[in-house]
Backbone as XML, in Angstrom:
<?xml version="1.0"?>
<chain id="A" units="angstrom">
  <residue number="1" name="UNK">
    <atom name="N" x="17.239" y="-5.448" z="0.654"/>
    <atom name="CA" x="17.561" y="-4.586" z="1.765"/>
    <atom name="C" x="17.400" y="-5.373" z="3.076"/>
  </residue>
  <residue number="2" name="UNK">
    <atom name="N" x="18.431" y="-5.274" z="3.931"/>
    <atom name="CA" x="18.626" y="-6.428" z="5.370"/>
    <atom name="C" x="17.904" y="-5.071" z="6.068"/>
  </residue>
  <residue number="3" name="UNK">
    <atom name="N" x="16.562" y="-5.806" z="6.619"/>
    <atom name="CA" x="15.632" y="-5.190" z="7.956"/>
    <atom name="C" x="16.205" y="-5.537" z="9.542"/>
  </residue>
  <residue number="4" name="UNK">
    <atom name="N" x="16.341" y="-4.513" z="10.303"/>
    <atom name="CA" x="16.030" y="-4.607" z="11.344"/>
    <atom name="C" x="15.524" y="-5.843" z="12.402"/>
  </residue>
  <residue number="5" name="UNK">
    <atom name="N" x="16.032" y="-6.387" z="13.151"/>
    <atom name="CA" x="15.004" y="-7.379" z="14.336"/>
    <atom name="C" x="13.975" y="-6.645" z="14.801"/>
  </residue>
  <residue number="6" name="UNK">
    <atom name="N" x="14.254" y="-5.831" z="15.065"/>
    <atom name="CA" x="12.855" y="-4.792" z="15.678"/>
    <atom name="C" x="11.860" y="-4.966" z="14.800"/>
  </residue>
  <residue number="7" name="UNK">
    <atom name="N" x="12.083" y="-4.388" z="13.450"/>
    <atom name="CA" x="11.527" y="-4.739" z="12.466"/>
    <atom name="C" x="10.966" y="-5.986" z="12.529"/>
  </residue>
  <residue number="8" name="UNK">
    <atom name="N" x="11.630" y="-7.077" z="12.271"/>
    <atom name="CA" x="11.138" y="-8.065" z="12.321"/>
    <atom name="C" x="9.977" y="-8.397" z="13.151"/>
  </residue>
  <residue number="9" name="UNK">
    <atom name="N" x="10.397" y="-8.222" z="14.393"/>
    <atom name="CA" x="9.441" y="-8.428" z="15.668"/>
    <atom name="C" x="8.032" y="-7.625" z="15.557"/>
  </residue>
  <residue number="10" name="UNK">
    <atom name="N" x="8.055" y="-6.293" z="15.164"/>
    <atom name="CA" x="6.873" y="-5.437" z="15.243"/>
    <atom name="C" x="6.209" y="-5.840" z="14.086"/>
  </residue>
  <residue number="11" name="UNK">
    <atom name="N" x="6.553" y="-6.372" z="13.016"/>
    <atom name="CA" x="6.124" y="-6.726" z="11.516"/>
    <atom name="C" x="5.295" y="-7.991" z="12.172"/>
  </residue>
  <residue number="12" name="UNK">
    <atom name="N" x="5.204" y="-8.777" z="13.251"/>
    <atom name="CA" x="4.827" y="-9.696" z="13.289"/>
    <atom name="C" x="5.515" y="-11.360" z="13.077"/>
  </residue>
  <residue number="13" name="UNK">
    <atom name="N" x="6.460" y="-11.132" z="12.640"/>
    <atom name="CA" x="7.033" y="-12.342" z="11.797"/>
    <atom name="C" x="7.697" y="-13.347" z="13.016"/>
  </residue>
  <residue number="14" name="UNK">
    <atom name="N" x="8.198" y="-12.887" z="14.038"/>
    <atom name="CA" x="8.443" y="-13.640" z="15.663"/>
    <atom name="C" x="7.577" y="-14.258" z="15.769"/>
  </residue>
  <residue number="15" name="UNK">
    <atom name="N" x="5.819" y="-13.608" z="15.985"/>
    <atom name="CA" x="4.947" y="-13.979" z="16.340"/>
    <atom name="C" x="4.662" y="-15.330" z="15.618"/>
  </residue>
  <residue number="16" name="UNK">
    <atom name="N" x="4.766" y="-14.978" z="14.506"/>
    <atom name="CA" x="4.072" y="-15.812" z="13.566"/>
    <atom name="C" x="5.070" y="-17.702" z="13.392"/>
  </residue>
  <residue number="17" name="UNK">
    <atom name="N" x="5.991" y="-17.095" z="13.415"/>
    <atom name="CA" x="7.052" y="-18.247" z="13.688"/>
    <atom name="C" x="6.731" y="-18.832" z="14.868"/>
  </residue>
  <residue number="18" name="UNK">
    <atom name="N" x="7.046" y="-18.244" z="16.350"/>
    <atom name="CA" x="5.989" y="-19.014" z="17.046"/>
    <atom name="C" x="5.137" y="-19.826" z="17.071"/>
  </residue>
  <residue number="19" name="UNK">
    <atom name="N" x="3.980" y="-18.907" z="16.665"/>
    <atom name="CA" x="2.780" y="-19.310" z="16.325"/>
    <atom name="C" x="2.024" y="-20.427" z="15.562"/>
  </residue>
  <residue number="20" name="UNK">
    <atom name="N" x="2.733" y="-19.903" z="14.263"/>
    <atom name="CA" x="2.437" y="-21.254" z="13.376"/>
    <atom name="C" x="3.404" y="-22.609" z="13.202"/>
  </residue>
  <residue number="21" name="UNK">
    <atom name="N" x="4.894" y="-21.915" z="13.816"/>
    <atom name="CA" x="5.303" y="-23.512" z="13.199"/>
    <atom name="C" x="6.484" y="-24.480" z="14.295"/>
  </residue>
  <residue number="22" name="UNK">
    <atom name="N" x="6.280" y="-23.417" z="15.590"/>
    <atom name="CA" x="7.104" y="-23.775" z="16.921"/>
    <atom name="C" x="6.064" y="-23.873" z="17.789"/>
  </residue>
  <residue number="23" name="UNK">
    <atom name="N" x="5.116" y="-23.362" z="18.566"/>
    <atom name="CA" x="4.179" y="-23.330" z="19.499"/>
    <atom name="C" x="3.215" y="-25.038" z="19.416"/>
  </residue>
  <residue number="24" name="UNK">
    <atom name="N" x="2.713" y="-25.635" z="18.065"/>
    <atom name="CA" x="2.253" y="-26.329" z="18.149"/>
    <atom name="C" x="2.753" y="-28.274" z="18.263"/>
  </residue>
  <residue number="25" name="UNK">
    <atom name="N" x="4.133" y="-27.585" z="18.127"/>
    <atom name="CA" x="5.459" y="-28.978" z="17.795"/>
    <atom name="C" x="5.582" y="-28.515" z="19.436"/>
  </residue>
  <residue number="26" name="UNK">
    <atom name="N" x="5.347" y="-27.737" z="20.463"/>
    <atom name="CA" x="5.574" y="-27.415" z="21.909"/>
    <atom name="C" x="6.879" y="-27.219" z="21.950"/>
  </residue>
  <residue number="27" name="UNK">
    <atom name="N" x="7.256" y="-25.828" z="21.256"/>
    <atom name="CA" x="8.653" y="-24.804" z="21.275"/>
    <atom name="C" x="8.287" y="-23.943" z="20.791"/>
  </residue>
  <residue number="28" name="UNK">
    <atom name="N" x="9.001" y="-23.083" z="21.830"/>
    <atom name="CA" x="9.186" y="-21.930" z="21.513"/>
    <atom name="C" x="10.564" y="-20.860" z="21.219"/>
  </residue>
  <residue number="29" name="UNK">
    <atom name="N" x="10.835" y="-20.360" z="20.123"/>
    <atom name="CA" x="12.064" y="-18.814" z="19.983"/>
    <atom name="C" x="12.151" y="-18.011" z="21.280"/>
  </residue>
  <residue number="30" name="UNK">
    <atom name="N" x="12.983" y="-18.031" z="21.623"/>
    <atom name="CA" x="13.108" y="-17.034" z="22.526"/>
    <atom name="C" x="14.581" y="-15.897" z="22.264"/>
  </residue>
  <residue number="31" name="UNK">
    <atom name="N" x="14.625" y="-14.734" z="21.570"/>
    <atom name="CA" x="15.761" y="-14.310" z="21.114"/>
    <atom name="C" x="16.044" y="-13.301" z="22.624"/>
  </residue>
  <residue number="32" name="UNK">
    <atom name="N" x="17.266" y="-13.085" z="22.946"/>
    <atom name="CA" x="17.710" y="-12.090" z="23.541"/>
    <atom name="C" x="18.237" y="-11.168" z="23.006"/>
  </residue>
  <residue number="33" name="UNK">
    <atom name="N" x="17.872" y="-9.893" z="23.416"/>
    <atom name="CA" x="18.410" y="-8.811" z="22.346"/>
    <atom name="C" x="18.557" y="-7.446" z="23.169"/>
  </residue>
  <residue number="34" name="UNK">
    <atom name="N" x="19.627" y="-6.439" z="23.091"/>
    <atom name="CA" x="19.391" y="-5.364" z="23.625"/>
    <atom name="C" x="18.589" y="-4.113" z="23.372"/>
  </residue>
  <residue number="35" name="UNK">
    <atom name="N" x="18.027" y="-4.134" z="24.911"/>
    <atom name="CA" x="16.208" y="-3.108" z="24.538"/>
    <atom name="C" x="16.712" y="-1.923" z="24.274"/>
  </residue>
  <residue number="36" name="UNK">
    <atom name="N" x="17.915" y="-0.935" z="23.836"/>
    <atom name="CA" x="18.058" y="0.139" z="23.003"/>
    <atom name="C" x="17.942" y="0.129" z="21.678"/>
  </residue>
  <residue number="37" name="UNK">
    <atom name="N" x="18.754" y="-0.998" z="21.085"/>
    <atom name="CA" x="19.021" y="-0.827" z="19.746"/>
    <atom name="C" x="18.562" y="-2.082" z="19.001"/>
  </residue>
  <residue number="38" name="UNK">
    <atom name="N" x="17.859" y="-3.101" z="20.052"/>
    <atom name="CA" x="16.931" y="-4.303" z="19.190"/>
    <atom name="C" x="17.893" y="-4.858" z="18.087"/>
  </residue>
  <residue number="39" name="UNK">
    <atom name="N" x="19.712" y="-5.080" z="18.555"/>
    <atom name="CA" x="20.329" y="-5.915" z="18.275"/>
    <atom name="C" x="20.016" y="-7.052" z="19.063"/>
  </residue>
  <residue number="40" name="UNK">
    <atom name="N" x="20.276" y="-8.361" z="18.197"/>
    <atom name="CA" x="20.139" y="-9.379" z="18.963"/>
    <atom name="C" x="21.294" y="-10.244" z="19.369"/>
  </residue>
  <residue number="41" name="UNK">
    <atom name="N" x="21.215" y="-10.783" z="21.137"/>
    <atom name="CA" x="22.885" y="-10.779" z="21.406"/>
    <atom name="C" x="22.914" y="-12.441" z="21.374"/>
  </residue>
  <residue number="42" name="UNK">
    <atom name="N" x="21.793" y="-13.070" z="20.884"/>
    <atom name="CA" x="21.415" y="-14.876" z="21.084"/>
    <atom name="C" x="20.345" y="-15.226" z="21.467"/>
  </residue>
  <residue number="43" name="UNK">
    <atom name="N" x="20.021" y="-16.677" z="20.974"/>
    <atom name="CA" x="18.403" y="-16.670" z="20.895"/>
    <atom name="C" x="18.276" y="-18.147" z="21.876"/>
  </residue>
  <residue number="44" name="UNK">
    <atom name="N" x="17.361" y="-18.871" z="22.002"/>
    <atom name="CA" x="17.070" y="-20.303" z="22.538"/>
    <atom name="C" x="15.531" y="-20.725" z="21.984"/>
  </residue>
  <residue number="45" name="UNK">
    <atom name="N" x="15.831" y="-21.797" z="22.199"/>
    <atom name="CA" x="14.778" y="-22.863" z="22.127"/>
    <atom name="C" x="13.897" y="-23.247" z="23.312"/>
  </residue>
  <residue number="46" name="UNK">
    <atom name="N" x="13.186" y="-22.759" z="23.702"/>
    <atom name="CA" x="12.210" y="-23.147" z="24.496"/>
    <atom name="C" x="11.202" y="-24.647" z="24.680"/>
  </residue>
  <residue number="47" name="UNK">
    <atom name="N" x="10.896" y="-25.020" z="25.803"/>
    <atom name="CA" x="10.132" y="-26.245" z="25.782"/>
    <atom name="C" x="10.703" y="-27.579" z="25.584"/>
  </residue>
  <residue number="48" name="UNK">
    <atom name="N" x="9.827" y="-28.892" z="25.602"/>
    <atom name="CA" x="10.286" y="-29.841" z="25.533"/>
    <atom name="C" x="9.746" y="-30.861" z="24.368"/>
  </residue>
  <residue number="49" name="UNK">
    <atom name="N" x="8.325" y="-30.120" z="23.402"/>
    <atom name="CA" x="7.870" y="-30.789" z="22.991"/>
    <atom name="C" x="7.102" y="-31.487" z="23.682"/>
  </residue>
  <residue number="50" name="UNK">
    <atom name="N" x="6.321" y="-31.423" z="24.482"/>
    <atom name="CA" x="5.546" y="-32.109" z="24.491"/>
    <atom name="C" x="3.737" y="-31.645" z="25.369"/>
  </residue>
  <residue number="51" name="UNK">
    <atom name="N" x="4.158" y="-30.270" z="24.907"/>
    <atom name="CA" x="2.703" y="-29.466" z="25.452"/>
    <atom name="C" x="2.341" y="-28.462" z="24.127"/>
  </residue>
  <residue number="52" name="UNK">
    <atom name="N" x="2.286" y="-28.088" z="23.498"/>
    <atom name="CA" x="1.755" y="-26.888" z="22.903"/>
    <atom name="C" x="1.745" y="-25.997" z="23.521"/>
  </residue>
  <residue number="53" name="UNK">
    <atom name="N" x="2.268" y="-24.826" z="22.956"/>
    <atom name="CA" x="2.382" y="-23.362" z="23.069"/>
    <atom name="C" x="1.335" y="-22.497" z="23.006"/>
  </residue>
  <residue number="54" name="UNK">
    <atom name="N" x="0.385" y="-21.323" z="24.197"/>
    <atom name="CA" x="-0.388" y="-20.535" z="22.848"/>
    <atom name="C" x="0.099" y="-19.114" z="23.914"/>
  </residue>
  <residue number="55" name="UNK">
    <atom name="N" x="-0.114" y="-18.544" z="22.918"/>
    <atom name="CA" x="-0.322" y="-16.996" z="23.648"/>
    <atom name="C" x="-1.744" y="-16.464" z="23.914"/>
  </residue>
  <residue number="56" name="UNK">
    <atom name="N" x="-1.537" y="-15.389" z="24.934"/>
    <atom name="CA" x="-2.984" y="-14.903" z="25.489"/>
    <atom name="C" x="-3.792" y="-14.237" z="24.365"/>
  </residue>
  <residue number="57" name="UNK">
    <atom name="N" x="-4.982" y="-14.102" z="24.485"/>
    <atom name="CA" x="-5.546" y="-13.904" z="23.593"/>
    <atom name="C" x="-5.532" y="-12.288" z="22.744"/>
  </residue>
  <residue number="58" name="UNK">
    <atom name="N" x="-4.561" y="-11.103" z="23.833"/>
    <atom name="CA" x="-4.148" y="-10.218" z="23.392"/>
    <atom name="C" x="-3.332" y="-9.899" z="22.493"/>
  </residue>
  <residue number="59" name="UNK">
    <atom name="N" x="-2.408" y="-11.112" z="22.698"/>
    <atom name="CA" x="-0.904" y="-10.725" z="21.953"/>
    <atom name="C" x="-1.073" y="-11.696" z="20.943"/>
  </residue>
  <residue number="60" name="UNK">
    <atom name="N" x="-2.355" y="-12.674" z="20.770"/>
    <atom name="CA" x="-2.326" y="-13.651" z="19.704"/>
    <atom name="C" x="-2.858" y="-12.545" z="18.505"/>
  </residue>
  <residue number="61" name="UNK">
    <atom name="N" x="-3.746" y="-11.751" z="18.971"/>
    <atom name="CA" x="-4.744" y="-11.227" z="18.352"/>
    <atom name="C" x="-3.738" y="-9.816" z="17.411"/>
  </residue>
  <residue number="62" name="UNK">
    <atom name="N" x="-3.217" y="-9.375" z="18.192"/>
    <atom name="CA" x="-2.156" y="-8.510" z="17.713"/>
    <atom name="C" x="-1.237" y="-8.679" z="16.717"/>
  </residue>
  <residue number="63" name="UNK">
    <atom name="N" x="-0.977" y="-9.974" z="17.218"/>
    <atom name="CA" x="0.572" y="-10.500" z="16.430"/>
    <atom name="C" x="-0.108" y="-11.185" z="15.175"/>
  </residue>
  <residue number="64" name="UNK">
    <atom name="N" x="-1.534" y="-11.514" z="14.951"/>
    <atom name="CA" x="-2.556" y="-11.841" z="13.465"/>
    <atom name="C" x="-2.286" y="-10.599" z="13.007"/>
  </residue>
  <residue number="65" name="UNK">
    <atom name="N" x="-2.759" y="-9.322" z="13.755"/>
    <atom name="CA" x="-3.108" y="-8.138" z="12.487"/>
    <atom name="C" x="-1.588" y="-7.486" z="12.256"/>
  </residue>
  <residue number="66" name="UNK">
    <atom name="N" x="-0.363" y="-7.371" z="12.926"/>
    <atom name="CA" x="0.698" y="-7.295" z="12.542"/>
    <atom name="C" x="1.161" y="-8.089" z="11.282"/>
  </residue>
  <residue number="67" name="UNK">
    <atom name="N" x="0.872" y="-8.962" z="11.672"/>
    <atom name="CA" x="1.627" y="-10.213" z="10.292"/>
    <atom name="C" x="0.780" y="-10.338" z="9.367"/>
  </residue>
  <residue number="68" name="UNK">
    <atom name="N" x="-0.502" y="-9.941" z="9.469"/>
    <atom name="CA" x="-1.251" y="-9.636" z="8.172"/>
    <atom name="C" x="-1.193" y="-8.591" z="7.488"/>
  </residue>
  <residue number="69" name="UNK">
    <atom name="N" x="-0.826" y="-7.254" z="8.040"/>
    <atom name="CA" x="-0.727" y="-6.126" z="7.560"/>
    <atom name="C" x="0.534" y="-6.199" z="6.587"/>
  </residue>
  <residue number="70" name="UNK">
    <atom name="N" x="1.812" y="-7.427" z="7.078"/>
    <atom name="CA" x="2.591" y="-7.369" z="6.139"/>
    <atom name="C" x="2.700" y="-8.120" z="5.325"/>
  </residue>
  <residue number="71" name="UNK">
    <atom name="N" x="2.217" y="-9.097" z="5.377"/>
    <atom name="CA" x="1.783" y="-9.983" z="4.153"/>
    <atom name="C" x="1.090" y="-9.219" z="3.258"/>
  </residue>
  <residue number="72" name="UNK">
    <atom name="N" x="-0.318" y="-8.343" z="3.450"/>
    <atom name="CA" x="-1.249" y="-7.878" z="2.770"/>
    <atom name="C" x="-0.140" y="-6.156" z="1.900"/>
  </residue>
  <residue number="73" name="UNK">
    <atom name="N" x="0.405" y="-6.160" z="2.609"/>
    <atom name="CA" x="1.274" y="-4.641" z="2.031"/>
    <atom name="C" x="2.308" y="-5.443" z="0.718"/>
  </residue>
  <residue number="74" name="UNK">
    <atom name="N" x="3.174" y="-6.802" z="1.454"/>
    <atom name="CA" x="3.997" y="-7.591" z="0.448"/>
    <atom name="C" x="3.199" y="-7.961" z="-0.945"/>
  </residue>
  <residue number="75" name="UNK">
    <atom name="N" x="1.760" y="-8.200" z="-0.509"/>
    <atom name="CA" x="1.007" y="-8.650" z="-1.817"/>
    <atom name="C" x="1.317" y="-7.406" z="-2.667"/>
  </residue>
  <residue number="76" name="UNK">
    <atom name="N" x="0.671" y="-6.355" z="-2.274"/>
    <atom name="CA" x="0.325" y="-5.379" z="-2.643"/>
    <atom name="C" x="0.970" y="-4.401" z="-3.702"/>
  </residue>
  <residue number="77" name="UNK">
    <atom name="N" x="2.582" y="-4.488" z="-3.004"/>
    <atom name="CA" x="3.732" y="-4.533" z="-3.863"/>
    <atom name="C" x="4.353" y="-5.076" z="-4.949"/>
  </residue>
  <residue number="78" name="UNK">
    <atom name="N" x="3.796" y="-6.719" z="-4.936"/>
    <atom name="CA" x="4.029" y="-7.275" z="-5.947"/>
    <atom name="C" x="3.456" y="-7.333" z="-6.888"/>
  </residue>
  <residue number="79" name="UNK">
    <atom name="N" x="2.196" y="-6.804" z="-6.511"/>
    <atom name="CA" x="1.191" y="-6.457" z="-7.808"/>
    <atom name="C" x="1.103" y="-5.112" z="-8.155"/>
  </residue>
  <residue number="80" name="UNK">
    <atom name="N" x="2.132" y="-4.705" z="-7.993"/>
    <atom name="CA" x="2.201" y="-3.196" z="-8.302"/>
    <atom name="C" x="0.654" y="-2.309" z="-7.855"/>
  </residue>
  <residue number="81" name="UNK">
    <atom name="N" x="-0.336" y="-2.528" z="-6.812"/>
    <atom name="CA" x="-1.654" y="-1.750" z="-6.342"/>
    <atom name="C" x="-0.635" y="-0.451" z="-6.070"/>
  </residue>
</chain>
């Protein structure tokens, strides 16, 4: 089943892409998308490489228990709990 960007984004999974595997190579995703319907109309690449990325400690902290909640639900499923 094809999810949503919204989806995507609130699930954490933006964050986490960021986070773990663009922010520390110093880039960042940046998608543009329209704020009604969280279609997305094109995205960019941020940075130059050569600083590291982090987010504030609000939205780091958030975007952990988002993307854990769906990892931990994906487990959960696959083990039939």
């Amino acid at each position: 089943m094809a999810r949503s960007f919204k989806e995507f984004r609130e699930a954490g999974l933006l964050w986490a892409l960021n986070r773990y595997a663009l922010h520390p190579q110093g880039f960042a995703v940046s998608f543009t998308f329209d704020s009604e319907t969280c279609e997305v109309l094109g995205w960019d690449l941020l940075g130059d490489g050569t600083e590291a990325w982090t987010f504030d400690e609000e939205t780091d902290d958030s975007g952990f228990e988002r993307f854990t909640k769906l990892i931990n639900e994906a487990k959960e499923k696959e083990s039939g709990s």
